[in-house]
C-alpha positions as CSV (number, residue, x, y, z in Angstrom):
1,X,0.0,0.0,0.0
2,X,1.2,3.8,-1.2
3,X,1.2,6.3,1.6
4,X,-1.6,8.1,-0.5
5,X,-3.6,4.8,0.8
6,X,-2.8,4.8,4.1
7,X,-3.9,8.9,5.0
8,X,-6.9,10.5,3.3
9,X,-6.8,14.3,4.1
10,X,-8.4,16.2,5.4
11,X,-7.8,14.0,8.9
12,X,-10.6,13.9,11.8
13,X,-11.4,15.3,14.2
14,X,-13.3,17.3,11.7
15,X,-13.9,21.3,11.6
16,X,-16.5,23.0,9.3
17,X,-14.0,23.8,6.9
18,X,-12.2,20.5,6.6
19,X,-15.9,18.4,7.0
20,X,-17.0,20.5,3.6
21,X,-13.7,19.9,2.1
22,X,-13.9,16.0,2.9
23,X,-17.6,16.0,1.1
24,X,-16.3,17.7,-2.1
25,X,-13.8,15.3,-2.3
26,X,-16.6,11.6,-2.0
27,X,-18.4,14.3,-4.7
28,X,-15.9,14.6,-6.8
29,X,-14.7,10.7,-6.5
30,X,-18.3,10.0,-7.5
31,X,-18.7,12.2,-10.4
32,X,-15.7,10.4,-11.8
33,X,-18.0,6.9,-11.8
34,X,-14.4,5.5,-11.4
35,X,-15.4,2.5,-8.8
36,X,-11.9,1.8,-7.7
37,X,-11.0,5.7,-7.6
38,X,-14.1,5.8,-5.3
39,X,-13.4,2.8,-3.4
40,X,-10.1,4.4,-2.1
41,X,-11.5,6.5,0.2
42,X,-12.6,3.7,2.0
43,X,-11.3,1.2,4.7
44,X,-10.1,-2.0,3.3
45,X,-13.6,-3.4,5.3
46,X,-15.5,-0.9,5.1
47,X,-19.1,-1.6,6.3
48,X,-22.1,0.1,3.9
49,X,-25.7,0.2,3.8
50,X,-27.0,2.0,0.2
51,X,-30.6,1.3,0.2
52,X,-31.1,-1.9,1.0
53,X,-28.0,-3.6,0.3
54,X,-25.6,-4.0,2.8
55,X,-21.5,-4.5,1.2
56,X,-18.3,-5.5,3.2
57,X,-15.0,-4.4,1.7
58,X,-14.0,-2.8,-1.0
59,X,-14.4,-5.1,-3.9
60,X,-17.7,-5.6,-2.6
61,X,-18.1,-1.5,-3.2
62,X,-16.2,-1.5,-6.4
63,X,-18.5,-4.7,-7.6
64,X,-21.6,-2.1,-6.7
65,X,-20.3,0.7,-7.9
66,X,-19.7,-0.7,-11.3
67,X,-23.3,-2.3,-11.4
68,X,-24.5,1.3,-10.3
69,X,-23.2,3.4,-13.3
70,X,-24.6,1.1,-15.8
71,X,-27.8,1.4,-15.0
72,X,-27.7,5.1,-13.3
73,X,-26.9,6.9,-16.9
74,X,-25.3,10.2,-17.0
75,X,-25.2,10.3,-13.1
76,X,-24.6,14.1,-11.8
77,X,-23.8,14.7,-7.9
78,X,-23.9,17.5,-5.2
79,X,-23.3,16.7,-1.3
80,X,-23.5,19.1,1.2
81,X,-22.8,18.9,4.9
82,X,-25.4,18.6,7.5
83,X,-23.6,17.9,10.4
84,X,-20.3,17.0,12.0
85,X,-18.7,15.5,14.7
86,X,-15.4,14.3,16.2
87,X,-15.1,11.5,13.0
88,X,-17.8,11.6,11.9
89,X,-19.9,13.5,8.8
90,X,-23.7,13.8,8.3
91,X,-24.1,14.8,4.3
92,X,-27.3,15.2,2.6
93,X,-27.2,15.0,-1.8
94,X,-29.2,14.8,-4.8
95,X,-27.9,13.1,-8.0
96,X,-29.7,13.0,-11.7
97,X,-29.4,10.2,-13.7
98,X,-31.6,8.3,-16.3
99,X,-32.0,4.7,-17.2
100,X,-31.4,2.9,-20.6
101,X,-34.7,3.8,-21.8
102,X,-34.7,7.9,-21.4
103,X,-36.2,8.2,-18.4
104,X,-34.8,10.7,-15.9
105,X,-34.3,10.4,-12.1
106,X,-33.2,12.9,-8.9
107,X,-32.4,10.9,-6.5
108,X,-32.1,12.3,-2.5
109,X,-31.0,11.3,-0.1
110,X,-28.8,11.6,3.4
111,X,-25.5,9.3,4.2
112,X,-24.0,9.1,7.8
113,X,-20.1,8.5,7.8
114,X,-17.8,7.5,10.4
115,X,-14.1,7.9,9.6
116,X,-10.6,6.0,11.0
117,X,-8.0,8.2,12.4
118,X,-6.0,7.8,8.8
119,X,-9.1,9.7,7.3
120,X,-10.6,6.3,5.3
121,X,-14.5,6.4,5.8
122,X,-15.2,2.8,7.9
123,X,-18.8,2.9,7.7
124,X,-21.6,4.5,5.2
125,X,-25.1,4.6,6.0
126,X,-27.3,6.0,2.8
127,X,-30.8,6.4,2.6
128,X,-32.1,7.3,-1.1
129,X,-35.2,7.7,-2.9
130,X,-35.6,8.3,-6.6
131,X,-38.4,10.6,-7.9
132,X,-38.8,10.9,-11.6
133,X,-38.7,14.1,-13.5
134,X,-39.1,15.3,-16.7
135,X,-36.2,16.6,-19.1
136,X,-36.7,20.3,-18.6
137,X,-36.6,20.0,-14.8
138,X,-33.1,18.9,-14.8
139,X,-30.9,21.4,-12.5
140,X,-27.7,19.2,-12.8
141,X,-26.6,20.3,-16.1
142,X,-22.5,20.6,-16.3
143,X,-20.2,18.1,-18.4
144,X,-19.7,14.5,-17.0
145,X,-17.3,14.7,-14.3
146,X,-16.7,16.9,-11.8
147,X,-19.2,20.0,-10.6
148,X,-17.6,23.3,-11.4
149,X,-16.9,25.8,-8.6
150,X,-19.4,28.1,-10.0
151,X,-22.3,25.9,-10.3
152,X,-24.7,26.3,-7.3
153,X,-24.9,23.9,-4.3
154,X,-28.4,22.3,-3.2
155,X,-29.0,24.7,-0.4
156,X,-28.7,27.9,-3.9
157,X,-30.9,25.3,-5.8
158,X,-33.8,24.9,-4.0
159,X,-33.0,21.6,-2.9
């Protein structure tokens, strides 16, 4: 393992300004819809709960991950902090994404993380639910990959 492995900065206990900067990085990660990128930031057994499904590890994330971004098309993601603590980071987000036939999705939801003391996220709780939405309703709008500074954050959109 690569240093870079073993410490993900910004390091618990977390501040304001280094819990935001800790959620722009999982948004950014996730934008990529690079599975092992994403899966980086994460203990080596990492415990999740996305929905219903409950992973161990990260090939188990990576193996979800890749299995998510084929059938969430065009996926576009914004986190924001809700809360902090010690090592630990409440973040609310909405993503857009449509399936194979057309249709498009925002999906909300919150996630509860709890962090080691190298800055690897050990557990992720999400809760999500998908609400279908027409074309012209879409807010997420920027080229695949990651959100541009300028482009407003959920709490500017409405969200």
């Amino acid at each position: 393992m690569s240093t870079s492995e073993l410490t993900r900065p910004p390091l618990p206990p977390f501040t304001a300004e280094t819990a935001a900067q800790k959620a722009r990085l999982a948004e950014d990660a996730w934008n990529s819809r690079d599975p092992e990128r994403v899966s980086l930031a994460y203990t080596p057994d990492s415990q999740w709960r996305n929905r219903a499904h409950f992973l161990t590890g990260r090939a188990a994330i990576v193996d979800f991950l890749t299995r998510k971004w084929t059938r969430e098309l065009d996926y576009r993601l914004i986190k924001e902090v809700w809360a902090f603590q010690d090592n630990r980071i409440a973040v609310r987000f909405a993503y857009e994404w449509h399936d194979e036939t057309g249709h498009w999705f925002r999906s909300y939801g919150n996630e509860n993380w709890e962090f080691d003391a190298h800055g690897l996220m050990r557990l992720r709780i999400a809760s999500i639910n998908d609400l279908p939405i027409v074309p012209d309703d879409r807010l997420f709008d920027w080229p695949l990959g990651r959100r541009p500074d300028d482009h407003p954050g959920l709490s500017r959109l409405g969200l």
